[in-house]
Structures are given as C-alpha cells and as structure tokens.
C-alpha positions as CSV (number, residue, x, y, z in Angstrom):
1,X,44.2,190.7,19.3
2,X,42.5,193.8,18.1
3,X,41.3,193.8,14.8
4,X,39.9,196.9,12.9
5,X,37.3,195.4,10.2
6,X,37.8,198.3,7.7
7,X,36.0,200.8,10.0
8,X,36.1,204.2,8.5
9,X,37.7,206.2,11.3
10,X,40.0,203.4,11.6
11,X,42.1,201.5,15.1
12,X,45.2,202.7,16.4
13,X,46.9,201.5,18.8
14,X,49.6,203.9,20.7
15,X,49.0,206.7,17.5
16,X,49.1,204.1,14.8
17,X,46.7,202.7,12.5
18,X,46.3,199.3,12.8
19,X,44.6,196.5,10.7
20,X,45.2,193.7,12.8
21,X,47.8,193.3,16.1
22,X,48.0,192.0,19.2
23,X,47.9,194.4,21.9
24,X,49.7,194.6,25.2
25,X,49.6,195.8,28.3
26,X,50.0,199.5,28.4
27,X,49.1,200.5,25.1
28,X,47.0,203.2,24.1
29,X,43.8,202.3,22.0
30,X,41.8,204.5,19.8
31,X,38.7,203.0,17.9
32,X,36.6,205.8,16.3
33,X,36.6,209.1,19.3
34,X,37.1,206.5,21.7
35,X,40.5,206.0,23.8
36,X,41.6,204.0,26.5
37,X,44.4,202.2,27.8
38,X,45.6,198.6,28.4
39,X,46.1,197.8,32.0
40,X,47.3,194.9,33.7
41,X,44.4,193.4,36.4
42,X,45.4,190.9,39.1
43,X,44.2,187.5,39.4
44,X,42.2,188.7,42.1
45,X,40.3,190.7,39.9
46,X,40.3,188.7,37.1
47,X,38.5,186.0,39.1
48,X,36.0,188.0,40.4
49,X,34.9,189.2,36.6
50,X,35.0,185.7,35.6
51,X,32.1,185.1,38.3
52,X,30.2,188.0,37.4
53,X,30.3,187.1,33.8
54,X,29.0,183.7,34.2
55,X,26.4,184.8,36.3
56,X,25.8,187.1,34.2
57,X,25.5,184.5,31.1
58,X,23.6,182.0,33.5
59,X,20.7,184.5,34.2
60,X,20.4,186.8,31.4
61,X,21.1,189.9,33.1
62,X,22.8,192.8,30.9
C-alpha cells in the first residue's frame, strides 16, 4: 500500500494521483521527481534481502 500523506507534489501511480492504493506489480510510481517501477523479485532474492536486512538491524549498519 502506498499512501501519499498530503505531500505537495503529490503520488501517482501509472499517471494518476493517488491518496491511498495498493500497488502491484508493474506499476509505475511517481512520488515528487521521483519514478520507478514495481517489479516482481524471486524468492531467491527476496531471501537473500531478508538476511541482509536483519543483519543489517542486528548490527546497526546503514
């Protein structure tokens, strides 16, 4: 869920503004001059983050 907290360049999601939706995969985002797209990761991947992040939380590092 994104969620645009009245933000005055505003969140849209594939060229509409958005207060509040759930996003999926391959939509395009755009918060402020910022754009990116949605994009489906594999498992693989997604478990190897998951490490990083925890070790990440566990010893501080940014």
């Amino acid at each position: 869920v994104i969620e645009d907290l009245n933000s005055t360049n505003g969140t849209f999601i594939n060229a509409r503004r958005v207060r509040k939706r759930t996003v999926q995969v391959g939509d395009l985002i755009r918060i402020g001059k910022t754009r990116f797209k949605l994009e489906k990761q594999s498992a693989d991947l997604l478990a190897h983050d998951q490490k990083d992040f925890d070790a990440m939380l566990c010893t501080g590092e940014k």
